[in-house]
Each structure stands twice: as structure tokens, then as C-alpha cells.
C-alpha positions as CSV (number, residue, x, y, z in Angstrom):
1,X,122.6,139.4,54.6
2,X,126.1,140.0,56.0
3,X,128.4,141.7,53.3
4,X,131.9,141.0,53.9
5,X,134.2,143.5,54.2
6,X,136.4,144.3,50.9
7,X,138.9,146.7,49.4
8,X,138.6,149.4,47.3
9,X,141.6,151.2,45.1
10,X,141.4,154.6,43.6
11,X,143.4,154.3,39.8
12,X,144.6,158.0,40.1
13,X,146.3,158.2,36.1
14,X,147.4,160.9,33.6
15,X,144.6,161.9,31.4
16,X,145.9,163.4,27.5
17,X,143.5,165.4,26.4
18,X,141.9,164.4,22.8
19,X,140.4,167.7,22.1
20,X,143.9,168.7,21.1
21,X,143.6,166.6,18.2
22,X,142.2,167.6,15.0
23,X,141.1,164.6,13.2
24,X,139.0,161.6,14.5
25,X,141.6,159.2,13.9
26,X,143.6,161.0,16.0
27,X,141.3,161.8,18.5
28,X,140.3,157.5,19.1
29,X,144.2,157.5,18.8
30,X,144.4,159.7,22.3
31,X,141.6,158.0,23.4
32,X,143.2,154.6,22.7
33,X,146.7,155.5,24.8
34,X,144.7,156.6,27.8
35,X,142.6,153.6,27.5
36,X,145.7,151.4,27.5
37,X,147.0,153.4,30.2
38,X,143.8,152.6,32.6
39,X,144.3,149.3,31.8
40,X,147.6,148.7,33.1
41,X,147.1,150.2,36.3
42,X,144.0,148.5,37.0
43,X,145.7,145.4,36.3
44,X,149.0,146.1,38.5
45,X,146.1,147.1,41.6
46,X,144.7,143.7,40.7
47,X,147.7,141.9,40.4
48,X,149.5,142.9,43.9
49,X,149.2,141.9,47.0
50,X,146.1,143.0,48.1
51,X,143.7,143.2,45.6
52,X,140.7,145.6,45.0
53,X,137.1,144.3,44.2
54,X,136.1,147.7,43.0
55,X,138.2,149.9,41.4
56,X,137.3,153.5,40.5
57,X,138.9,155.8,37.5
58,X,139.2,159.6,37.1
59,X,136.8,161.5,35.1
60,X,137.8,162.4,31.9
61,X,140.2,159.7,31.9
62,X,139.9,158.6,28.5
63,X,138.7,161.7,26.3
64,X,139.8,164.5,28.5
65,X,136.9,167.7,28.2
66,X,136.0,169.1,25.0
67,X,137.4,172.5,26.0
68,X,135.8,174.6,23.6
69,X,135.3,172.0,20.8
70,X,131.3,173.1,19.1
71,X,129.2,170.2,19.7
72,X,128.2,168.4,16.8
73,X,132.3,168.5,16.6
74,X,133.0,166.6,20.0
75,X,130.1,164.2,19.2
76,X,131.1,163.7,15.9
77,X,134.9,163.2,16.7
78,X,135.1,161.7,20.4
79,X,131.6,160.5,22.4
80,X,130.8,157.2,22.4
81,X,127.9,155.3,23.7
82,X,127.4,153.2,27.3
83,X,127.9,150.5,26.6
84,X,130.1,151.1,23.7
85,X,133.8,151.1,22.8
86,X,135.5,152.3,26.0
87,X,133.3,150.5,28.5
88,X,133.6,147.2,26.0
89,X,137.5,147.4,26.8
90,X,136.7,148.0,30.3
91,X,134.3,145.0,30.5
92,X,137.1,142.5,29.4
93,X,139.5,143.4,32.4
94,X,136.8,143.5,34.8
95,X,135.3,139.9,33.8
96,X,139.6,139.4,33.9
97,X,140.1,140.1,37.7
98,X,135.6,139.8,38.6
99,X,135.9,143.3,39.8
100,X,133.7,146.6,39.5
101,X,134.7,149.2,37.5
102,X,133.5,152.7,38.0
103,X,134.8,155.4,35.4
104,X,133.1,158.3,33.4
105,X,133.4,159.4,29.7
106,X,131.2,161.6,27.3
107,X,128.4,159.5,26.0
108,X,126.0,160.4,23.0
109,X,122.5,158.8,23.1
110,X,120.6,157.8,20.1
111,X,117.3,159.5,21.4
112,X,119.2,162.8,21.7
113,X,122.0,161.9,18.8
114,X,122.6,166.1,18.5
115,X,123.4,166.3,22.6
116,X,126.2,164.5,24.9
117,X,125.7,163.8,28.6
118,X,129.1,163.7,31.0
119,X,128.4,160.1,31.9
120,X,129.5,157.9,34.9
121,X,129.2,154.3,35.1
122,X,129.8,151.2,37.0
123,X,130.6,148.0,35.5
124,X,130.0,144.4,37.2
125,X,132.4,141.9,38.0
126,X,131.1,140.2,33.9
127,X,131.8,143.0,32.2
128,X,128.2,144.4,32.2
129,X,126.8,147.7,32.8
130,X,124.7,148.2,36.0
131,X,124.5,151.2,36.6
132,X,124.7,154.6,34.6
133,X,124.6,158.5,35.6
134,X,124.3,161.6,33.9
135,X,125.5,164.7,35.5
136,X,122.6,167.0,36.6
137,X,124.6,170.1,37.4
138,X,126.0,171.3,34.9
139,X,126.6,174.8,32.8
140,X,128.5,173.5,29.9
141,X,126.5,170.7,28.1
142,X,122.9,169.0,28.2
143,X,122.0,168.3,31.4
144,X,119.0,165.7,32.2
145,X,117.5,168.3,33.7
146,X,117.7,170.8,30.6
147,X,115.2,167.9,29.2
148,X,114.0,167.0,32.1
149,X,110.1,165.4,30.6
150,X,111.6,164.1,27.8
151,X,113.9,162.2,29.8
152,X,111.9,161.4,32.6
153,X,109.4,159.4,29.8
154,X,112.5,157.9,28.7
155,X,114.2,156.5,31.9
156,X,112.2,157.3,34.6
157,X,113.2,157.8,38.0
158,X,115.6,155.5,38.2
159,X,117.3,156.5,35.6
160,X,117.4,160.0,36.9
161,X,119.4,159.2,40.2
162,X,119.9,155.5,39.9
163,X,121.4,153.3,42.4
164,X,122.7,149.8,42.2
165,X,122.4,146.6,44.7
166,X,125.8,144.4,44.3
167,X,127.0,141.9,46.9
168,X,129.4,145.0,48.0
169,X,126.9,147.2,49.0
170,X,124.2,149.7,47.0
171,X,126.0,152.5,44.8
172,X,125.7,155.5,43.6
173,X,127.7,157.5,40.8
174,X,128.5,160.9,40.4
175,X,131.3,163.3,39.0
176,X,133.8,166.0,39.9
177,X,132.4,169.2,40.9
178,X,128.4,167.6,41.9
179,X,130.1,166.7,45.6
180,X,129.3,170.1,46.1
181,X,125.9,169.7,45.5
182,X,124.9,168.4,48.8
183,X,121.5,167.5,47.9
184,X,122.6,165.3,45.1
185,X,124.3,162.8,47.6
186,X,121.1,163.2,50.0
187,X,118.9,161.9,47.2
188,X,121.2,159.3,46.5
189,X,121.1,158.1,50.2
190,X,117.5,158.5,50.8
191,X,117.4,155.7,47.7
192,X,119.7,154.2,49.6
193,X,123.2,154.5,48.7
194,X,125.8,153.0,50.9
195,X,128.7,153.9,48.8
196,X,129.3,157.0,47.0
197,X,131.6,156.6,43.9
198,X,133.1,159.7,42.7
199,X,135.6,160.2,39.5
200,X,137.0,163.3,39.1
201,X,138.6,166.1,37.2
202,X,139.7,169.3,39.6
203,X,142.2,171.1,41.4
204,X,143.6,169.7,44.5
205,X,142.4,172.1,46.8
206,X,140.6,172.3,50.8
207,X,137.6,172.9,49.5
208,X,137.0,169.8,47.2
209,X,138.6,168.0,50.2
210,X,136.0,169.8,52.4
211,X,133.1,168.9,50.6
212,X,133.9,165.3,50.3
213,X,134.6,165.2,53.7
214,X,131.1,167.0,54.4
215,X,129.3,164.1,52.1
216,X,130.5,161.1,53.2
217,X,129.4,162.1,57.0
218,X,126.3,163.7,56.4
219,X,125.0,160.8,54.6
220,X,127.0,158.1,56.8
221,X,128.2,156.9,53.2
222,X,131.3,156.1,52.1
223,X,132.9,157.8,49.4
224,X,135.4,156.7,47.0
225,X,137.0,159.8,45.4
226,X,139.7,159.7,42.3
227,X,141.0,162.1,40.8
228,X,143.3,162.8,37.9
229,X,146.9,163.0,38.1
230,X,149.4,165.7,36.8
231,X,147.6,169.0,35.0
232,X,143.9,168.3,35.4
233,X,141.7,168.6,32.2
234,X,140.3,172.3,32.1
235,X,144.3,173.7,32.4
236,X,147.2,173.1,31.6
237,X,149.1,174.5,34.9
238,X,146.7,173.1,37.5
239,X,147.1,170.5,39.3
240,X,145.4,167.0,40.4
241,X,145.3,164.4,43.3
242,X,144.2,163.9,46.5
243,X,142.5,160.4,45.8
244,X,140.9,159.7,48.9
245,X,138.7,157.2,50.5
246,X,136.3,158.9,53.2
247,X,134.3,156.4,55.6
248,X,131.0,156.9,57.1
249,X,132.4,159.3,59.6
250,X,133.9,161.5,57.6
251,X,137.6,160.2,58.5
252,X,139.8,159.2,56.1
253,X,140.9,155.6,55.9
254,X,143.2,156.4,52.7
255,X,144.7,159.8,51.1
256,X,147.3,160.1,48.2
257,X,148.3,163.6,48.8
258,X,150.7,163.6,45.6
259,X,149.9,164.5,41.7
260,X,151.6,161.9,40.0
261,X,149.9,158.4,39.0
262,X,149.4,155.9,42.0
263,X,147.1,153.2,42.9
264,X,148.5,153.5,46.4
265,X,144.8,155.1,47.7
266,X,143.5,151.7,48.8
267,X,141.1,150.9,51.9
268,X,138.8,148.2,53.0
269,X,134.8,149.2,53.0
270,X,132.8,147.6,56.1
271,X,129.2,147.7,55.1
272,X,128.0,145.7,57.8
273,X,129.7,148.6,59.8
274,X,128.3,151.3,58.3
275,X,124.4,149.6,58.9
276,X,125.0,149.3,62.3
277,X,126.1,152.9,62.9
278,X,123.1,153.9,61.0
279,X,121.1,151.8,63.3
280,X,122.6,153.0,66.7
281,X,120.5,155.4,68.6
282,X,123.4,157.4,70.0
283,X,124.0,161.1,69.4
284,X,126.8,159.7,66.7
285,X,123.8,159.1,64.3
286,X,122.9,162.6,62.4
287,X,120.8,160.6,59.9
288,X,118.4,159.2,63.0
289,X,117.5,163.5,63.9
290,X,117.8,164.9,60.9
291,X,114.1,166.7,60.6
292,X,113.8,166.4,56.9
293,X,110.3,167.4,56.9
294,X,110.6,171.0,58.4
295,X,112.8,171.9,54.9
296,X,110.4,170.3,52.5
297,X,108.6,173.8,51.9
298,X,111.8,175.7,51.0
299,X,112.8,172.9,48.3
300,X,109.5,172.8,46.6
301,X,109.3,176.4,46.4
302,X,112.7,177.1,45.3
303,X,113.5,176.9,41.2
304,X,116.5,178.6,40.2
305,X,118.1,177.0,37.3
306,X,115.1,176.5,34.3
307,X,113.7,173.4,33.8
308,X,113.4,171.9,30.5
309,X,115.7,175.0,29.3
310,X,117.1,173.0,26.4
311,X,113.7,170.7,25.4
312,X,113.4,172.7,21.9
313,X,117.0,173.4,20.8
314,X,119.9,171.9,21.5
315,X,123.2,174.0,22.2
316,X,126.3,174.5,19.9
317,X,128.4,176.4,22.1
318,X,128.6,177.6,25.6
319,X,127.7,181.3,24.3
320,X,124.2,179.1,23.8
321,X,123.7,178.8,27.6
322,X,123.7,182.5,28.2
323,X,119.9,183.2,28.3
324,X,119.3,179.7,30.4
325,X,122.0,181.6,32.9
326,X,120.0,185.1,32.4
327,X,117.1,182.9,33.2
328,X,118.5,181.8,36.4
329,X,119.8,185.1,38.1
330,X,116.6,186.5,37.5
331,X,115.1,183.5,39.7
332,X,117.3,183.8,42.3
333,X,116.8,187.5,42.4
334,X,112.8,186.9,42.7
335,X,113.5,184.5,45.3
336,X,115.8,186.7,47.6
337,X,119.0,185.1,47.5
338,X,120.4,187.6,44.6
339,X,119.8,191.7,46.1
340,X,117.9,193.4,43.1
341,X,120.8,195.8,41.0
């Protein structure tokens, strides 16, 4: 079935952080302004001239990182559940405008209620969630790979690197710093993902630009990258933007180069276009000769970061993580990527 080609609009947007705060009145308080914030510009995008059906929002955007908040202490005072409150306010603007909304936020899960998962999600056109990610790579909080049986007899695959069908195309979700995990994106195309979605939180830099460059062509994907404006949420001196829209070719088809809030990073996504370069037999097509088959040995046999690392105990503090590091070094030192000391 033909999709029609439609437009896309990065909500690049100030982020305050909430871990500043000290109570969690005044935590939901931060949370609340950003939230408002989000709202407004997803509502000017909507309300212009040419409007977006899919909008996607920074990560971070509503609760900023925890920084070094303990854990129990960012779940108790700022992670909320999917769906929940944030994604509930979300859900009345998109059901407003019947457009996507793809954002990310810190998420606790009853079946793990000590843990929180840096989650991304995508909301339909009425209000509902269809589809939900939780980053993989990761060194700073539970990862559903740190519990990866558990999980994997909780969600399944699917729930593991999950894509969604919409009239728009099939999506996939991921934050910030995974586009540099090539293989992630692979996966998420070998399920078939059309459209990469990507909220971020990082330096403006060439490399970041590089890589999402690198992951929209080797996949023939596009990408949809946003990131936050002014001081980005790890610093208080570094700075965001560079929302971009990558095509399937790794061109760009829309850049903000500046820090400062803008919904200016808009583009039109041709789906239809994107199939048919995926079907062309030309030397264009990397997907139609890439021998995926001769590298299958090297993945199986490689294990670097520990599964399961976390199944038993959950962490408190990123001092918690050291022995899982430890663990890992010593893996890649047995493999013969890390020269013995």
C-alpha cells in the first residue's frame, strides 16, 4: 500500500533540569514548566503553515538526567511510568492535532519498582502508546540487558527492540548516544524499520553528526534526530543543537545548526521512495550486498559487556557499576581487542 509522503518537525526546546530540586513538589514543579514548554511548541509546529504529522522531542526534555541523584531518590522524586503522567499530557495534544509524538523520559516499572529504564516512546495520532524502548547501552542505570532473562520472560522480543507499523511507515526508537551503536540500528532495520526516531541529549559536535549520518545510509533509513537546546543535560557549559533530518542516503533534507529553541528542522519523509531504492538493483543499494552471513561468527562469539550483570541486586549509585565494568575489560582483554597490562 502506497504511503503518502508527509512531514516531519524536530521540537528542539530548553530542558531545566529537575535534579536540581530538592523536594518532589518541586521536582513535578520543573517537570511541569518543561512539560508546558513542549507543549507550546508542538502546538505552534502544528499550528503553521505546514504542519508536521510526527513530531519528535529531545531526550530528557521533561526531567533532565538525574546527575548524581542515588536511585531510590530519582525514582522516588521524578520517574514516572509509560503511560503515565507525562505521556497522558502528551496524549491530549496529539489526539489535538492526530499527530505522532516521539519523546523519552525516565520510566519506573512495577515488575522492577527499585530500577528506572531511560525510556523512549512514540505516541499515535489518539493519544495511545505504540511503541516503547528502553535503552540497551548504557553504564549509568539498569539496562534491559543487565536483566536480560527476566526481561526477556517479561516482554519478549518485541519488547526488546520493538518496532511499530503506522500509516507513515514502521518505526523504531532510540536515544542520544545508541546512534553510535551501529548494530542497534541494523537490528532495528533487519525488523524492518523504515524510520529511525532519535531524541537526544549531547554536545553538538562532528562526530554525533557523523554517526547519524553513518546510520541513516547504512540502513537506507531515515532518521529523525532532536536534540536539546541551550546547555545540554550532563553540563552546564555545553552546548546542544544540530536537529537534523537525514534521508535514506545519508543527505540531509533539514539541519538547525543553532542552540537556541526552533521548530524550524522540518522535512517531508517519502517512504514509497525509500522502498523503491531498497528495491533497485544498482550499486546505489548497500543493503542488496551486504554479506551479513560472513560476520555472524564474530557476533556470536564476542561478549564484552556481562549479561544479566544486575539480575540479583539492583544499583544505588554509579560507584555500583564498577565490578560489571571490571567485568567487561577483562572480556575484552580475553578476546583481543584490549592488549594484556
Amino acid at each position: 500500500m502506497a504511503i503518502t509522503p508527509w512531514r516531519a518537525t524536530c521540537i528542539q526546546i530548553d530542558s531545566k533540569v529537575a535534579s536540581n530540586a530538592t523536594t518532589k513538589a518541586e521536582t513535578w514543579a520543573i517537570i511541569e514548566a518543561n512539560l508546558v514548554n513542549a507543549i507550546a511548541k508542538i502546538d505552534e509546529a502544528c499550528s503553521g503553515p505546514t504542519p508536521p504529522k510526527l513530531v519528535v522531542l529531545p531526550e530528557f526534555a521533561f526531567q533532565g538526567p538525574p546527575r548524581a541523584a542515588p536511585v531510590s531518590e530519582w525514582i522516588e522524586r521524578a520517574c514516572a511510568s509509560i503511560p503515565g503522567p507525562i505521556t497522558d499530557r502528551l496524549a491530549n495534544i496529539a489526539r489535538k492535532f492526530k499527530i505522532y509524538i516521539a519523546g523519552n523520559h525516565f520510566e519506573v516499572d512495577p515488575k522492577w519498582p527499585d530500577r528506572y529504564f531511560n525510556s523512549s516512546f512514540l505516541l499515535g495520532p489518539k493519544g495511545e502508546v505504540i511503541l516503547r524502548y528502553r535503552r540497551i547501552n548504557t553504564a549509568s542505570w539498569t539496562s534491559p540487558h543487565d536483566i536480560l532473562d527476566q526481561y526477556r520472560e517479561a516482554y519478549g522480543e518485541d519488547g526488546i527492540f520493538p518496532v511499530v507499523d503506522t500509516e507513515l511507515g514502521r518505526m523504531a526508537i532510540f536515544p542520544c548516544g545508541e546512534v553510535a551503536v551501529p548494530e542497534l540500528s541494523r537490528v532495528f532495520m533487519l525488523r524492518g524499520a523504515e524510520i529511525l526516531l532519535h531524541p537526544s541529549n549531547e554536545p553538538a559536535n562532528a562526530r554525533a553528526d557523523a554517526a547519524k549520518i553513518c546510520r541513516a545510509a547504512e540502513n537506507m533509513c531515515y532518521l529523525i534526530s532532536t536534540n536539546i537546546s541551550g546547555s545540554i543535560g550532563f553540563s552546564d557549559t555545553e552546548r546542544g543543537g544540530h536537529s537534523q533530518i537525514v534521508d535514506y542516503n545519508g543527505n540531509y533534507v533539514a539541519f538547525e545548526h543553532g542552540d537556541k529553541e526552533s521548530i524550524a528542522c522540518s522535512a517531508v519523509i517519502d517512504v514509497d521512495a525509500l522502498q523503491r531504492a531498497r528495491r533497485d538493483t544498482g550499486m546505489g543499494n548497500g543493503l542488496l550486498r551486504t554479506r551479513m552471513a560472513m560476520y555472524k561468527s564474530y557476533f556470536e562469539a564476542a561478549e564484552l559487556y556481562p549479561a544479566n550483570a544486575l539480575a540479583d541486586q539492583p544499583i544505588e549509585t554509579a560507584a555500583d557499576l564498577v565490578p560489571v565494568h571490571n567485568q567487561a575489560l577483562a572480556n575484552a582483554t580475553k578476546a583481543g581487542i584490549l592488549r594484556p597490562q
